[in-house]
C-alpha positions in Angstrom: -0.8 16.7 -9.6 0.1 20.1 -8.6 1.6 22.6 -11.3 5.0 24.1 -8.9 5.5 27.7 -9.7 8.9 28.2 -11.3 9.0 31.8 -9.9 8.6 30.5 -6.6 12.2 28.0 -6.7 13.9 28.1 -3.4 17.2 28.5 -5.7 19.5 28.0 -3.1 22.6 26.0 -2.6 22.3 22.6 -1.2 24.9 21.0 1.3 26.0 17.6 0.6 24.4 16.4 4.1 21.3 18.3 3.0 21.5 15.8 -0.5 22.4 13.0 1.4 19.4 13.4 3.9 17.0 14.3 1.2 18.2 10.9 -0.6 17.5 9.2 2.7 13.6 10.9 3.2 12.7 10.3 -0.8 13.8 6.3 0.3 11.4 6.6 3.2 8.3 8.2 1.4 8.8 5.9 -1.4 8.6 2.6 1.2 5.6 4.6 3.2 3.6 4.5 -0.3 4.5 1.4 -1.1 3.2 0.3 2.3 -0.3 2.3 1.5 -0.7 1.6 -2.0 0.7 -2.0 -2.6 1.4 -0.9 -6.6 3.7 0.2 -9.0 5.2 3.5 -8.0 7.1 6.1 -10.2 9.3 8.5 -8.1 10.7 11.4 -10.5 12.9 14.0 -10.0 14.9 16.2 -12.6 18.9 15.8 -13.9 19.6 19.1 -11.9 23.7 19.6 -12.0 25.7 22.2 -9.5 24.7 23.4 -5.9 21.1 24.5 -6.8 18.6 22.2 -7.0 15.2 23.4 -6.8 15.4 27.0 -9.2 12.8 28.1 -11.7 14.4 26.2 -14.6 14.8 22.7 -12.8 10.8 23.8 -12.0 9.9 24.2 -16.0 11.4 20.8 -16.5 10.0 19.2 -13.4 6.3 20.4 -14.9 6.7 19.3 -18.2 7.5 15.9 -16.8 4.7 15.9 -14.5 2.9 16.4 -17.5 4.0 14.3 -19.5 3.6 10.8 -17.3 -0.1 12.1 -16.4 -0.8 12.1 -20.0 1.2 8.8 -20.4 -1.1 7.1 -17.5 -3.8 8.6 -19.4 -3.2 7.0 -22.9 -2.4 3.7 -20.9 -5.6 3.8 -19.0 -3.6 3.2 -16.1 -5.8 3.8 -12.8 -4.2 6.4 -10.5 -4.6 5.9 -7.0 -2.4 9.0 -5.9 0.0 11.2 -7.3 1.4 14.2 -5.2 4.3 17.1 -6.1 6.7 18.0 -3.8 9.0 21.7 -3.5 11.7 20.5 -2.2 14.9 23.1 -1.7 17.1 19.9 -2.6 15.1 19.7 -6.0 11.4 19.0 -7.3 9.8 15.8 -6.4 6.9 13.5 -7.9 5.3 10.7 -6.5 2.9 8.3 -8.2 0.9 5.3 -7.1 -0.4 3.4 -10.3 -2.6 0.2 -10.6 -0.5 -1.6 -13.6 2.5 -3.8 -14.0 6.1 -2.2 -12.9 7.4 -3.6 -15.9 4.8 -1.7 -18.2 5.3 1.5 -16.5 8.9 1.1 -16.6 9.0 0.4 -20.5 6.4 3.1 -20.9 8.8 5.6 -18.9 11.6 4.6 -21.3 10.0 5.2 -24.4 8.7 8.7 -22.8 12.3 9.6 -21.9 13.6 8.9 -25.2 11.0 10.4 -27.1 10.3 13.6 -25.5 12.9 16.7 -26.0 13.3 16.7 -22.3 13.2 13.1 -21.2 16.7 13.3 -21.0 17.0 15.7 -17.9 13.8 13.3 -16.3 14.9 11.1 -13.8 12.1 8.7 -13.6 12.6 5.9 -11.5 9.8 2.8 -11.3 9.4 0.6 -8.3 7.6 -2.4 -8.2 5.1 -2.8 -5.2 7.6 -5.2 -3.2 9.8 -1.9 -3.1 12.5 -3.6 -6.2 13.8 -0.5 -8.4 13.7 -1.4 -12.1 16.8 -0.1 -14.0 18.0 0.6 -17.2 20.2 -2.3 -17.2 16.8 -4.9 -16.2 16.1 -3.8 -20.3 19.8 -4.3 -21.8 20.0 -0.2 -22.2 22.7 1.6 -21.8 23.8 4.2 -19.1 22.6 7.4 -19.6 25.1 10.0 -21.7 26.5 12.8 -20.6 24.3 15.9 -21.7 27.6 17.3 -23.5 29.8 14.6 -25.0 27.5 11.8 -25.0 30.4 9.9 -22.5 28.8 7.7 -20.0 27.2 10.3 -17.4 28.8 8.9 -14.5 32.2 9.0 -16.1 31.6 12.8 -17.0 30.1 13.5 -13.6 33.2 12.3 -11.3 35.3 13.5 -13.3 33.7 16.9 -13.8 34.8 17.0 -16.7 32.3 19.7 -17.5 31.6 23.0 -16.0 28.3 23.5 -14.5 27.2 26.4 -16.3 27.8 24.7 -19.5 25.4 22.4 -18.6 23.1 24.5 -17.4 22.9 26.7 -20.7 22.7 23.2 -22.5 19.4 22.5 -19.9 18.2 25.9 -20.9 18.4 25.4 -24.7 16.6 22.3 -24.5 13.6 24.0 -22.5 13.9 26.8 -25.2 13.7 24.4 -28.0 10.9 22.0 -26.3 7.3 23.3 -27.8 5.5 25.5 -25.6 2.7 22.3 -25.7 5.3 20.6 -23.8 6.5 23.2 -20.9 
């Protein structure tokens, strides 16, 4: 899968209707691989808070993600039959078709998210080959916490209950603290 240049971030703020369309095309290219690859599929994108989605930053994190699930498949053994990175200005997205059961990719990408120093900005979403997304909540876990207060995400999000540069310098720490094996 292709490495995206960090220096090369469109870093530009995104409309709501560009969010909301880009929503709508990542549903479509997920059903069109289904449809191709009749397997598990892994769509991941990156926790990216505020106006700008795709900026050198949400690119470092995207990457180390990337890299992260290929070495994942590759421990697993788990056949790849396409993988493919998109630079998106409405944020970085990964697509991958994998020969093995949605539910063992899905535990796998759990364990990855919660073991890894960035899983927690990783959004990595597992769909089983008859297009069903496979949440959290199929394995009893929780909601994801907020990056700041560990409050329910959600509740922290619509509320805004945190300023967006705050979480952005929280982002960037946890980059800086990451390894350099894993960024």
């Amino acid at each position: 899968m292709m490495t995206l240049l960090p220096h090369l971030a469109a870093s530009h703020t995104v409309t709501l209707p560009e969010l909301l369309l880009s929503r709508e095309c990542r549903q479509s290219r997920q059903a069109a691989w289904l449809t191709r690859h009749t397997c598990t599929l892994i769509s991941f994108t990156v926790v990216a808070p505020g106006p700008v989605k795709d900026s050198p930053l949400t690119r470092r994190i995207f990457n180390a993600g990337i890299a992260a699930l290929n070495q994942l498949a590759q421990r697993q053994e788990w056949p790849l039959r396409e993988q493919r990175s998109l630079e998106l200005a409405t944020g970085p997205e990964g697509l991958m078709a994998i020969d093995a059961p949605a539910e063992q990719v899905k535990r796998a990408a759990i364990a990855l998210e919660q073991a890894h120093p960035l899983g927690r900005l990783w959004d990595m979403d597992v769909l089983a080959s008859d297009g069903q997304i496979l949440s959290r909540s199929d394995y009893q876990l929780p909601a994801r916490r907020c990056l700041i207060c560990q409050r329910p995400a959600v509740l922290c999000a619509r509320e805004r209950r945190h300023d967006v540069a705050q979480l952005l310098a929280h982002m960037e720490a946890l980059v800086h603290d990451a390894t350099p094996d894993n960024v």
